[in-house]
NUGU-339571 format. One record per residue: chain; y, z, x of N, C-alpha, C in turn. Coordinates in Angstrom, 2 decimals. Last residue first. Layout:
NUGU-339571
PT ch    n_yy    n_zz    n_xx   ca_yy   ca_zz   ca_xx    c_yy    c_zz    c_xx
PT  A       Y       Z       X       Y       Z       X       Y       Z       X
...
END
This chain:
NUGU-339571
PT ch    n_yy    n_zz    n_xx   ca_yy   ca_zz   ca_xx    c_yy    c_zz    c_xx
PT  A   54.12  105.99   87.52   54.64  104.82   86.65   53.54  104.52   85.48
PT  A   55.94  108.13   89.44   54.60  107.90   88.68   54.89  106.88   87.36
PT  A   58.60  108.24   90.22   57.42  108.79   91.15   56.31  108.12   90.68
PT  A   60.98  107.48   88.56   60.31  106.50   89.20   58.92  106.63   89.98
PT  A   62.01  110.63   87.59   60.94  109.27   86.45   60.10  108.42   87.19
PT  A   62.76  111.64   89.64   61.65  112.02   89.07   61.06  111.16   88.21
PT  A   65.01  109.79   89.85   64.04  109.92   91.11   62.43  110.29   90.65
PT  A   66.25  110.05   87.62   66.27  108.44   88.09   64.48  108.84   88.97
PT  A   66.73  113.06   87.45   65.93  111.94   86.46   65.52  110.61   87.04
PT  A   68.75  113.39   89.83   67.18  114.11   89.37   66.32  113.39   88.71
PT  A   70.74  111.60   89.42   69.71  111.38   90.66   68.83  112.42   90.20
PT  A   72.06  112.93   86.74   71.49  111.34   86.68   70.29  111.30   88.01
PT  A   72.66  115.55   87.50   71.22  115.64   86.95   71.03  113.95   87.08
PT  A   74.71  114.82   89.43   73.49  115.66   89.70   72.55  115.27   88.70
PT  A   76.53  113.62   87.24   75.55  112.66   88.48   74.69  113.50   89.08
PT  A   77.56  114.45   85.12   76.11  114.50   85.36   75.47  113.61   86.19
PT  A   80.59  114.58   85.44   79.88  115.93   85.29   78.09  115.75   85.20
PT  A   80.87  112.51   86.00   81.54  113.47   86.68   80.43  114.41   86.52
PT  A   80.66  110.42   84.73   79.68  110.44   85.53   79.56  111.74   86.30
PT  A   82.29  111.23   82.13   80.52  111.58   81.93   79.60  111.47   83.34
PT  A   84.63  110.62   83.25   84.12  111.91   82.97   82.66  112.39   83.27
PT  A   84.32  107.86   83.49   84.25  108.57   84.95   84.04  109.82   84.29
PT  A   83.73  107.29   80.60   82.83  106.88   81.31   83.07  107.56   83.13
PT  A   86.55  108.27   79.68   85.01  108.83   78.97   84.30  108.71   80.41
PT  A   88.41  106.26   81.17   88.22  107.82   81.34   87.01  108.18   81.15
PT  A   88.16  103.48   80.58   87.38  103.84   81.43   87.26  105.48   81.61
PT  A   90.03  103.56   77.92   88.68  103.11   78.29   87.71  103.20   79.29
PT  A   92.67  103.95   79.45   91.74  104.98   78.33   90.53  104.70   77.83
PT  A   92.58  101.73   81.41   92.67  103.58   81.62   92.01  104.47   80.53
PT  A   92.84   99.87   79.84   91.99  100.14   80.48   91.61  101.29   80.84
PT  A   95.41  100.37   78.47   94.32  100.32   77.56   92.60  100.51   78.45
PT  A   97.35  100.45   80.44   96.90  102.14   79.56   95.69  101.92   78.92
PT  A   96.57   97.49   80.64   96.20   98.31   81.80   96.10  100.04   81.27
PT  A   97.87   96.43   78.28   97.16   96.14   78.63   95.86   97.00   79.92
PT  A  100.85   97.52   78.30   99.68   98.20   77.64   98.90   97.97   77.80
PT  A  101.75   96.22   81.25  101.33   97.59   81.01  100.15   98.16   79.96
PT  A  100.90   93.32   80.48   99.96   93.96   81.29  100.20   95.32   81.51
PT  A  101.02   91.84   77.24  101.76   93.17   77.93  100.99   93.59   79.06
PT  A  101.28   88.50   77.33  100.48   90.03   78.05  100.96   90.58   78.05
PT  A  101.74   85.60   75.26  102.31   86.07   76.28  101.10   87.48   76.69
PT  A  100.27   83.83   73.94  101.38   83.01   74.57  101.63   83.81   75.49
PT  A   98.64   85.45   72.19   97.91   84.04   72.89   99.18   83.68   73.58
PT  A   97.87   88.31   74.06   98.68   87.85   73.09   98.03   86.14   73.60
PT  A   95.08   90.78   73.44   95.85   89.91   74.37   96.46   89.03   73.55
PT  A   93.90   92.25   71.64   95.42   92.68   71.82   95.88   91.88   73.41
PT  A   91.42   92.17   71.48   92.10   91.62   70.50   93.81   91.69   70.59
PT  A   90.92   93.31   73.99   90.53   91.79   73.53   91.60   91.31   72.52
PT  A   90.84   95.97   73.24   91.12   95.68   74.11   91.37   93.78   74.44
PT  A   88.79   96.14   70.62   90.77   96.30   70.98   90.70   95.42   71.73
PT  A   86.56   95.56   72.29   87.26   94.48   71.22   88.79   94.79   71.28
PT  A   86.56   98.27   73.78   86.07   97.12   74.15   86.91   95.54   73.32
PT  A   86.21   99.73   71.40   87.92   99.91   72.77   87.86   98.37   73.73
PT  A   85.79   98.35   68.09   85.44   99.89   69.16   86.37   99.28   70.28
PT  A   86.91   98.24   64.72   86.59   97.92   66.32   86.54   99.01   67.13
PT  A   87.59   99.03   61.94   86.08   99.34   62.63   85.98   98.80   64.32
PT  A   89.64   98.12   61.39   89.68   99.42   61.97   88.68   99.91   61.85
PT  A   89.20   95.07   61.83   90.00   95.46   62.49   89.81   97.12   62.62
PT  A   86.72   93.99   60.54   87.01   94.71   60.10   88.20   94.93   61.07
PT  A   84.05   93.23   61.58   84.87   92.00   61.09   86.38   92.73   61.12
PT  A   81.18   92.95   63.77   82.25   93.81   62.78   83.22   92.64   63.15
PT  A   79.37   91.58   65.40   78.73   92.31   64.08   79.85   92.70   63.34
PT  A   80.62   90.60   67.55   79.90   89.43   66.39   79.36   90.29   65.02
PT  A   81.86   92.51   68.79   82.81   91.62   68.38   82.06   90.50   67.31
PT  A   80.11   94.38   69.40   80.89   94.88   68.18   81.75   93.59   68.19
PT  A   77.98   92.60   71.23   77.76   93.25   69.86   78.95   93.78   68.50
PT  A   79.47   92.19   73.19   79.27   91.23   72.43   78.62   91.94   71.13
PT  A   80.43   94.72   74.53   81.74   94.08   74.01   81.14   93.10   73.19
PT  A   79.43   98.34   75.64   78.94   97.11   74.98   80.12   96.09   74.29
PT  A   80.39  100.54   76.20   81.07   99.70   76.88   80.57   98.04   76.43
PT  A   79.37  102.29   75.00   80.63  102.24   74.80   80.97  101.25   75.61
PT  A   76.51  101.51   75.48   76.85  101.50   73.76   78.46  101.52   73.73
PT  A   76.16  102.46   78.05   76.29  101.01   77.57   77.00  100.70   76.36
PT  A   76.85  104.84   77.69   78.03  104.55   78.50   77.74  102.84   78.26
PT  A   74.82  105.83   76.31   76.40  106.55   75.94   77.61  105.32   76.31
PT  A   72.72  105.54   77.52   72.69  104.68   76.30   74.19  105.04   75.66
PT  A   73.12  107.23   80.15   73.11  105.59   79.96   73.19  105.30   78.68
PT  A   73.11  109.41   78.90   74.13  108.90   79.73   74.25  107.46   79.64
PT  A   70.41  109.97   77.90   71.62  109.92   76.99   72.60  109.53   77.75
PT  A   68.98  109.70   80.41   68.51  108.52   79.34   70.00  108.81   78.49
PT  A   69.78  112.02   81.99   69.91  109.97   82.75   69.94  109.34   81.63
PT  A   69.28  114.03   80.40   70.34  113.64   80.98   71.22  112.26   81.74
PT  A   66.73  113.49   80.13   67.04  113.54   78.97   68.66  113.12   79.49
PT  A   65.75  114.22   82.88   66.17  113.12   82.48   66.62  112.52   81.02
PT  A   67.01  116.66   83.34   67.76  115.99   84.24   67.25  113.99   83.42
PT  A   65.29  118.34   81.69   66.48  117.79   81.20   67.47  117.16   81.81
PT  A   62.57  118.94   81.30   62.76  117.17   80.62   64.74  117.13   80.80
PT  A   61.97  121.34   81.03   62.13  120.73   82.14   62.18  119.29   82.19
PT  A   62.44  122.02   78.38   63.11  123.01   79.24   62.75  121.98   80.72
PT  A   60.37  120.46   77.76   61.48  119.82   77.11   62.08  120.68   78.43
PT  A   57.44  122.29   78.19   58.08  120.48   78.83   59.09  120.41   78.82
PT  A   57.79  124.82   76.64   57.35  124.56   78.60   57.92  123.19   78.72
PT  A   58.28  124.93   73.93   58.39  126.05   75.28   58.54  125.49   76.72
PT  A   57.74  122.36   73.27   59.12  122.69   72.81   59.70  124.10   74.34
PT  A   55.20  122.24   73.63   56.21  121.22   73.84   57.43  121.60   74.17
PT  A   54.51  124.51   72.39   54.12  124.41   73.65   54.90  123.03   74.36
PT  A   55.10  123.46   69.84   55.46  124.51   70.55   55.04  125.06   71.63
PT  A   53.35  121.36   69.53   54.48  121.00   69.49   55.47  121.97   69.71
PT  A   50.76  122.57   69.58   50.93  121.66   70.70   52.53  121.51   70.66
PT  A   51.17  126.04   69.26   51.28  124.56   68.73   50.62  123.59   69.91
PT  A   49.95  128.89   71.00   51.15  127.78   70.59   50.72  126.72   70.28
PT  A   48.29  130.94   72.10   48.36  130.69   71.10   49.35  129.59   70.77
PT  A   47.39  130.51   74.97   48.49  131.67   74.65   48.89  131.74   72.74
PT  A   46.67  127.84   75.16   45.91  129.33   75.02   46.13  130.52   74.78
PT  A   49.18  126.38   75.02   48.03  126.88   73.85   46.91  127.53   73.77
PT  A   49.67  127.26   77.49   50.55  127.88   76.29   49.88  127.94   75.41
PT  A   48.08  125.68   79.68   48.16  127.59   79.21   49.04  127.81   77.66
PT  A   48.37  123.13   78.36   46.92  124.27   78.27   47.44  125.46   78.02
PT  A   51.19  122.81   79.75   50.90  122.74   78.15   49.10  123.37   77.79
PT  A   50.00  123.14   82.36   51.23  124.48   81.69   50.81  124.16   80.47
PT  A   48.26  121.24   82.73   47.86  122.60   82.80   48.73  123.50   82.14
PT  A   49.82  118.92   83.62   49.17  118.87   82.08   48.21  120.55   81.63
PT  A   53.06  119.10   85.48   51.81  119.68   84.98   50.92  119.78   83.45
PT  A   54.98  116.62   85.14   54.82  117.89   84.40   53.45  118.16   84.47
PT  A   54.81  113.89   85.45   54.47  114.45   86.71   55.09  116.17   86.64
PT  A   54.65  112.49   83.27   53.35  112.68   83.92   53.79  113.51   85.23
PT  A   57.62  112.72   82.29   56.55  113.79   81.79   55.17  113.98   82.73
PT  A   58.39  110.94   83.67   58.71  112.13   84.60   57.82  113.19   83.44
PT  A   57.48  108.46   82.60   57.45  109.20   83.98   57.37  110.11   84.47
PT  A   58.96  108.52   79.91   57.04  109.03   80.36   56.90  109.19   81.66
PT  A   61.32  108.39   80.69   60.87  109.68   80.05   59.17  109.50   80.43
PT  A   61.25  105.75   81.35   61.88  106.70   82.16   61.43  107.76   81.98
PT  A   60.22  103.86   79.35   59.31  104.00   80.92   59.92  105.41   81.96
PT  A   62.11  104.91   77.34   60.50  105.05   77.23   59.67  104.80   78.85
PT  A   64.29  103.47   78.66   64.53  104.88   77.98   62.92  105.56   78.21
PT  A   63.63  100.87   78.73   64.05  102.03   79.37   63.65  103.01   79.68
PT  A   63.74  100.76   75.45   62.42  100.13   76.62   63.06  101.02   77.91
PT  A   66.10  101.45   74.50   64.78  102.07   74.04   63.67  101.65   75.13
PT  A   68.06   99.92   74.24   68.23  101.01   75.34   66.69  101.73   75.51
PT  A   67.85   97.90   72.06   68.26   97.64   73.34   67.72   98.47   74.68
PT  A   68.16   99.94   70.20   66.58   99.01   70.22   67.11   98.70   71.52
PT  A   70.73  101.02   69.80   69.70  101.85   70.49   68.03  100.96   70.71
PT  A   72.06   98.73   69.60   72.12   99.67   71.05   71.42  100.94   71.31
PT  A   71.31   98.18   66.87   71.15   97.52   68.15   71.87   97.81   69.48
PT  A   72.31  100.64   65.52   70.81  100.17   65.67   70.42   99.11   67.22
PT  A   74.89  101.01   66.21   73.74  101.97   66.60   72.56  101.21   66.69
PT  A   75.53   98.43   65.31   76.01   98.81   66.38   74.74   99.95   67.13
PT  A   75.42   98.82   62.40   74.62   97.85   62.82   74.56   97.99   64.23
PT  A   76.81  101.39   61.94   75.92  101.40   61.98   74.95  100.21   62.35
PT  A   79.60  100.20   61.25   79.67  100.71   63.12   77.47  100.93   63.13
PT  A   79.71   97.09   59.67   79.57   98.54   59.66   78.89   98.67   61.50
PT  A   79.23   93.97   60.05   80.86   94.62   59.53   80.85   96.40   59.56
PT  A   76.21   94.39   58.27   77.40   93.75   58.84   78.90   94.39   58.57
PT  A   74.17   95.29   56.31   74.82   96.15   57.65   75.93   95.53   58.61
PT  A   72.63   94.88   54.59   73.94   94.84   53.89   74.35   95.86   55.26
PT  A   70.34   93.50   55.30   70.12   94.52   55.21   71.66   95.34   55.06
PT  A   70.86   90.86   55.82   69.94   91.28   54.93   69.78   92.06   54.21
PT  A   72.55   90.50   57.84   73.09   90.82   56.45   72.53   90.73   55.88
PT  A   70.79   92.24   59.84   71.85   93.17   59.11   72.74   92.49   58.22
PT  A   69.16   89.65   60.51   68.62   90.86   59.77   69.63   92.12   59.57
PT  A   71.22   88.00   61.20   70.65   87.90   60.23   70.03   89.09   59.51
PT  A   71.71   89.23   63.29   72.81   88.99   61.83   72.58   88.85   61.07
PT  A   69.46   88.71   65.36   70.14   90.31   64.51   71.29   90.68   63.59
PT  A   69.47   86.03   65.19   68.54   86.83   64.81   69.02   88.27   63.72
PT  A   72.35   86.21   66.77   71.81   85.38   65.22   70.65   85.58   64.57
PT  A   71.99   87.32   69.13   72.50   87.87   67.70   72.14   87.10   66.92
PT  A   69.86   87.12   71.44   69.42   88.38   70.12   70.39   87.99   68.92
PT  A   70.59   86.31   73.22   70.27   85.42   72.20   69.80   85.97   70.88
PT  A   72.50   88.13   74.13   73.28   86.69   73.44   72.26   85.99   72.87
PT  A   71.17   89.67   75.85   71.36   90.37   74.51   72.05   89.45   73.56
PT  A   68.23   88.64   77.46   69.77   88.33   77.10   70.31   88.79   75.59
PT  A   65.26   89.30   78.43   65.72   88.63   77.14   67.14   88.97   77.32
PT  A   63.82   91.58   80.19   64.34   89.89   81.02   65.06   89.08   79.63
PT  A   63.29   93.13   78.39   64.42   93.84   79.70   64.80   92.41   80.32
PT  A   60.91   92.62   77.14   62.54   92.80   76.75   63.20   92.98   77.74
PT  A   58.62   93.29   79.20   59.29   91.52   79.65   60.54   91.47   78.17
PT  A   58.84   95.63   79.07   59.41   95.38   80.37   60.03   94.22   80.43
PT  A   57.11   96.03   76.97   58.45   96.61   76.98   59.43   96.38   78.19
PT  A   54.63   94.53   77.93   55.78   94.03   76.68   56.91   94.80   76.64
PT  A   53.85   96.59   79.31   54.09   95.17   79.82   55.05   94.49   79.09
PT  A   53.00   98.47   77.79   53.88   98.90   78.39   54.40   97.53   78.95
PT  A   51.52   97.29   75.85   52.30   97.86   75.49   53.69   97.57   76.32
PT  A   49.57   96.70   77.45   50.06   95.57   77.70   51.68   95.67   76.49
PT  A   48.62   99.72   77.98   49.19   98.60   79.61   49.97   97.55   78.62
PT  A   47.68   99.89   75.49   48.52  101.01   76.50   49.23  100.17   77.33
PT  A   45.34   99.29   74.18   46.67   98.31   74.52   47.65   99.06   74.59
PT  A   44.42  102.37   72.91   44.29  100.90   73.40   44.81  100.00   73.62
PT  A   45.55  105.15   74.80   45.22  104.31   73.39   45.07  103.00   74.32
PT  A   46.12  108.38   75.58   45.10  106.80   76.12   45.04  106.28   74.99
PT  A   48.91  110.67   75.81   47.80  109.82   74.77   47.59  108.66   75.49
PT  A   50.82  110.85   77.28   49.92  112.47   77.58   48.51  111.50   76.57
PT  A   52.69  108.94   77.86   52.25  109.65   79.11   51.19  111.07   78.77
PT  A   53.37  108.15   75.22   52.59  107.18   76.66   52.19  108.18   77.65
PT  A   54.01  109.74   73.81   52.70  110.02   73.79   52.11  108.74   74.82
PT  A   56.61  110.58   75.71   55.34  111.85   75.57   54.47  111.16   75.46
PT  A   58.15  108.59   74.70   57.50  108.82   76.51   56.88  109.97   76.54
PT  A   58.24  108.91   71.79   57.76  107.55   72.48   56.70  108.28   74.02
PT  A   60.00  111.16   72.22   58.41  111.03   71.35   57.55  110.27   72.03
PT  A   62.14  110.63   73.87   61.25  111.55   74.20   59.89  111.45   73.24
PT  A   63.18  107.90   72.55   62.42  107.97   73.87   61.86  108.88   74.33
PT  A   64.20  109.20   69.84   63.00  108.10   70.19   61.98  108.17   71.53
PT  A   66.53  111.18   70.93   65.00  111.48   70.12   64.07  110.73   70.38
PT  A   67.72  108.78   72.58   67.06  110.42   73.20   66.16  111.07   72.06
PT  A   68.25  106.96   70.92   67.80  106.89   72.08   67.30  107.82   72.37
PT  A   70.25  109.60   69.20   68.75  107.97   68.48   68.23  107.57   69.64
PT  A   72.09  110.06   70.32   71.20  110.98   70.25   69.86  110.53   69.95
PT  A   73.19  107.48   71.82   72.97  108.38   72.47   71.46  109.76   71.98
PT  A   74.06  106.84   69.12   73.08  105.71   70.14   72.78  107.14   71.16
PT  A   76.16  108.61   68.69   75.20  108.03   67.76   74.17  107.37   68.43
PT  A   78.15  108.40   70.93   77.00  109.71   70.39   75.70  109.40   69.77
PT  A   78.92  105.81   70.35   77.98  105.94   71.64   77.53  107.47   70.92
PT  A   79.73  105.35   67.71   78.70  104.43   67.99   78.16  105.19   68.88
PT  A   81.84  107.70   67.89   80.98  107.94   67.31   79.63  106.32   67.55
PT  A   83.41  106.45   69.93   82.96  107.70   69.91   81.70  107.81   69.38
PT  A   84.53  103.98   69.09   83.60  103.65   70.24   83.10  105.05   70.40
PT  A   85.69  104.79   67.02   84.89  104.38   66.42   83.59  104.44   67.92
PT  A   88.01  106.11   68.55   86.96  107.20   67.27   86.22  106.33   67.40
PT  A   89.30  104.05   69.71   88.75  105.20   70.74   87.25  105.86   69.57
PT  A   90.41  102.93   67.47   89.04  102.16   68.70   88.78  103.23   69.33
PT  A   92.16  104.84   66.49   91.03  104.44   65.99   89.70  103.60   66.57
PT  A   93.83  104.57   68.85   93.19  106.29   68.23   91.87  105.84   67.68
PT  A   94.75  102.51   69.52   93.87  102.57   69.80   92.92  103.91   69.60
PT  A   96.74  100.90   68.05   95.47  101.40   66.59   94.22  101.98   67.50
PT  A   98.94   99.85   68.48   98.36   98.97   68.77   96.81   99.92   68.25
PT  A  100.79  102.10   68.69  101.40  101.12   68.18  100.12  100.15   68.17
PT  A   99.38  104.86   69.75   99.90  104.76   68.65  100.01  103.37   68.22
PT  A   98.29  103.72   72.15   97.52  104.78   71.23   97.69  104.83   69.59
PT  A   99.90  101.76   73.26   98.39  101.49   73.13   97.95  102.46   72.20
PT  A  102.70  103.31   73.53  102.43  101.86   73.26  100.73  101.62   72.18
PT  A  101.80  105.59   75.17  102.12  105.61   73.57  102.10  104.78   72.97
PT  A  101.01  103.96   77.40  100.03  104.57   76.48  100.07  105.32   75.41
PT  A  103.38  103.13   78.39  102.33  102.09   77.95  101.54  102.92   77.06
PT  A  104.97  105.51   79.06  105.19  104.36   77.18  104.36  103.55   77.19
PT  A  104.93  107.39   80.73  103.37  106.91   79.65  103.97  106.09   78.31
PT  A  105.77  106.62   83.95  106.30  106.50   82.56  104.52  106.89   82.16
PT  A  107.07  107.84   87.55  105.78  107.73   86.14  106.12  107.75   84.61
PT  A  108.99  105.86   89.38  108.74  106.81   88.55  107.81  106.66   87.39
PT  A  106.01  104.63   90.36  107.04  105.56   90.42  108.57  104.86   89.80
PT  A  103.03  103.59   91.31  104.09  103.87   90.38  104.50  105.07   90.19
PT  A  103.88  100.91   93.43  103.68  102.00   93.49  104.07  102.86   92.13
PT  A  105.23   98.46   93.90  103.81   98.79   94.03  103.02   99.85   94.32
PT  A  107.52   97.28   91.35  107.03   98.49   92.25  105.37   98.22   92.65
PT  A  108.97   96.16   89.71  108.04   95.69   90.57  107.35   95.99   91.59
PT  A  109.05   96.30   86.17  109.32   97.12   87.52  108.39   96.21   88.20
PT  A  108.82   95.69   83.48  110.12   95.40   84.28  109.84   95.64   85.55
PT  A  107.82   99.40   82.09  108.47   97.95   81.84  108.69   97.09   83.06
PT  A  107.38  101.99   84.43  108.02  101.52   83.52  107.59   99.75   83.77
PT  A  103.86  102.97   85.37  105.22  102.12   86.07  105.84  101.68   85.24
PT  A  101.64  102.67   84.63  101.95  104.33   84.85  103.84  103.75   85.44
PT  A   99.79  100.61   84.54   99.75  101.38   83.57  100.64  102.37   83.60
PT  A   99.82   99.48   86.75  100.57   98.43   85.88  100.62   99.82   84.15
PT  A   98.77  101.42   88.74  100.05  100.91   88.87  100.73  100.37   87.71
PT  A   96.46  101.50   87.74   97.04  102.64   87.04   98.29  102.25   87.47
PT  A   95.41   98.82   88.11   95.81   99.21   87.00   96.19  100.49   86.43
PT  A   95.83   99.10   91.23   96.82   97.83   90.45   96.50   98.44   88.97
PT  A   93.55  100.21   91.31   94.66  101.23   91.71   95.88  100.28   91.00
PT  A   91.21   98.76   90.47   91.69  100.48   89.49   93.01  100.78   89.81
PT  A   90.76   96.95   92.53   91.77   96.46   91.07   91.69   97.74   90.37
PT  A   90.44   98.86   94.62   92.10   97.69   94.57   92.37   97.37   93.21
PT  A   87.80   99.39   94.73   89.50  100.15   94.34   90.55   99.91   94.14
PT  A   86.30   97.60   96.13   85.91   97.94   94.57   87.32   98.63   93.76
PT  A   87.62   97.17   98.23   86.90   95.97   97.31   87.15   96.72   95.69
PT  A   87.03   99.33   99.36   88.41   99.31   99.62   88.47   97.73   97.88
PT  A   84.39   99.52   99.21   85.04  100.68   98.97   86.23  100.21   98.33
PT  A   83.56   97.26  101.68   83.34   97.65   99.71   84.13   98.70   98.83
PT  A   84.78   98.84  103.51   85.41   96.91  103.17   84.51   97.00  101.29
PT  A   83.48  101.03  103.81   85.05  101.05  103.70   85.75   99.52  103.53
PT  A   81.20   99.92  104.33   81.27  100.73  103.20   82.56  100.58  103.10
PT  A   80.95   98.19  106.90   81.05   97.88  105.49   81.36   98.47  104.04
PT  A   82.12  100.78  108.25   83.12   99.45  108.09   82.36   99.23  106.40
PT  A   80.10  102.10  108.68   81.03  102.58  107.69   82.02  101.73  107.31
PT  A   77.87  101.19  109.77   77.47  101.67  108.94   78.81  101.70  107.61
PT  A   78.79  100.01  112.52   78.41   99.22  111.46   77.34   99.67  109.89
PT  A   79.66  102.07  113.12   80.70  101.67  112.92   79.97  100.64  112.04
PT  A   77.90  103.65  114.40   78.09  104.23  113.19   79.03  103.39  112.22
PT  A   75.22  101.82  115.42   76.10  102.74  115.30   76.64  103.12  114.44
PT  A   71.67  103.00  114.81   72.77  102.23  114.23   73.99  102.85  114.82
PT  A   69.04  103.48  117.28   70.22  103.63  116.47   71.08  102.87  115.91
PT  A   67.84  102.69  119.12   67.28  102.24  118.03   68.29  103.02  117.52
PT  A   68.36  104.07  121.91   68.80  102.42  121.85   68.77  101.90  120.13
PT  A   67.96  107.01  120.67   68.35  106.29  120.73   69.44  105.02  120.81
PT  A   64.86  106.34  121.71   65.41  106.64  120.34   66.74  106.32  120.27
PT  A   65.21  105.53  124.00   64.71  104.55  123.49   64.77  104.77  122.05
PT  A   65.93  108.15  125.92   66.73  106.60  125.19   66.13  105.09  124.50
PT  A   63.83  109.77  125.20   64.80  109.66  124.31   65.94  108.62  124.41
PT  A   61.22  109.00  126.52   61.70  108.15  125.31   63.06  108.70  124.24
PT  A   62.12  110.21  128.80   62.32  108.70  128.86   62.30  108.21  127.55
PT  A   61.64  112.77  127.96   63.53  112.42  129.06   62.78  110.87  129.07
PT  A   59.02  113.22  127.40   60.17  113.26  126.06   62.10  112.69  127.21
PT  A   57.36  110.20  129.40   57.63  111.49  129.30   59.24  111.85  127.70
PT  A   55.21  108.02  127.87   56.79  108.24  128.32   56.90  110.05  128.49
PT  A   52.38  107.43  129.57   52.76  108.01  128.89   54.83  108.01  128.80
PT  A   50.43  105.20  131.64   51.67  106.03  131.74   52.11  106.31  130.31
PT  A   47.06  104.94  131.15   48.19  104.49  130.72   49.38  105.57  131.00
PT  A   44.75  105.75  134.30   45.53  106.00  132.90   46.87  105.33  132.16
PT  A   42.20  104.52  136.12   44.13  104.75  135.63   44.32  104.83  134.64
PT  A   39.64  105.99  137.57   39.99  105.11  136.47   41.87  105.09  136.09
PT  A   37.81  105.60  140.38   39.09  105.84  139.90   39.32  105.23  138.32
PT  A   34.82  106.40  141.50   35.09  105.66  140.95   36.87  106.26  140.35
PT  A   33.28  107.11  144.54   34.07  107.75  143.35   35.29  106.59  143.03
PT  A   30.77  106.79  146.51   32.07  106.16  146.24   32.50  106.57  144.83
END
């Protein structure tokens, strides 16, 4: 008597492809929501190139015919040449101080073992949960100590200490996952350590050198509690404060009001313009290895 054993039925590939798929999203509940966020997020940009680009008076919801007296208004009559310069030079400034720091910094976390390494790195994380509101009275203190109040330089400092924890988990990331062999070969090749740095790492440090100066560019210019408690000065304000300081207490120009937005937000779509390739290189490559 011969024994039978049954086998589990298998799907053949013509049965489990509707079961792939049944497991599909359609598409509609992929794009609705996007196009209900989308539509969310655009409404108030498009109302402010409306209120910005539409004579005086008008009730158009559309603007037409295109005026720029709001933004001769704002540039010239209301000092924003000078908020534009100052919010310039703070974010470069923070920008390049961030990006020196954080490449030293995230080299020697990621190539030097020292002792209280981890709780280093632990402590730079639990800044990231601290509120930059409770920092000022602290940090007024120590810039009118340090005769820095009222100057765009108190600004740098505390937008680049701010940006620095970051900055440092981002860059050592993506150094550890630079071959520690290339920097060998070079100094076998005869080179420095710091020219072997300079040859082989940096040349491939630059999608995130590119994330880290972006970001500390675009916080530092868009930062509003720092330059309104550290500077006193009217033609030391950066675009952020303008922008503030030129609401009326009784009445709004919501044209100039809106050129003022416009010329405040340009920089920041520029900069995404031209380095959102490298921003997703850096973001991705930093996060691999922690």
């Amino acid at each position: 008597m011969t024994m039978v054993t049954e086998r589990p039925e298998t799907a053949t590939p013509r049965q489990a492809a509707p079961a792939r798929r049944g497991n599909r999203v359609p598409r509609w509940q992929i794009y609705v929501p996007l196009a209900l966020y989308l539509l969310f997020t655009l409404v108030p940009f498009y109302w402010m190139l409306v209120f910005a680009f539409r004579p005086a008076g008008s009730t158009s919801i559309v603007p037409w015919p295109i005026t720029f007296e709001h933004f001769d208004t704002v540039w010239n009559g209301m000092g924003f040449a000078v908020f534009f310069q100052n919010s310039l030079l703070v974010g470069l400034a923070s920008l390049i101080a961030t990006t020196v720091v954080a490449l030293a910094g995230g080299y020697a976390l990621a190539r030097y073992g020292f002792r209280g390494k981890g709780a280093f790195m632990v402590g730079m994380l639990c800044t990231q949960f601290i509120p930059g509101a409770l920092m000022i009275i602290p940090l007024f203190e120590i810039f009118r100590t340090l005769s820095l109040t009222n100057s765009l330089w108190s600004l740098v400092i505390a937008e680049t200490v701010f940006q620095l924890p970051l900055s440092l988990i981002l860059i050592s990331g993506f150094i550890r996952n630079i071959p520690y062999e290339l920097e060998q070969a070079a100094w076998v090749d005869g080179c420095s350590r710091m020219r072997g740095f300079l040859a082989v790492v940096l040349p491939l440090l630059r999608p995130a050198l590119v994330a880290v100066g972006s970001f500390a560019f675009i916080h530092s210019w868009n930062n509003f509690l720092f330059a309104l408690m550290f500077i006193n000065d009217q033609e030391k304000f950066t675009v952020p404060v303008g922008l503030a300081y030129n609401l009326g207490e009784n009445s709004v120009d919501f044209g100039a009001l809106a050129a003022g937005g416009v010329v405040a937000a340009l920089p920041v779509v520029i900069v995404f313009a031209f380095i959102q390739r490298y921003l997703v290189q850096g973001l991705s490559a930093g996060a691999v290895k922690g």
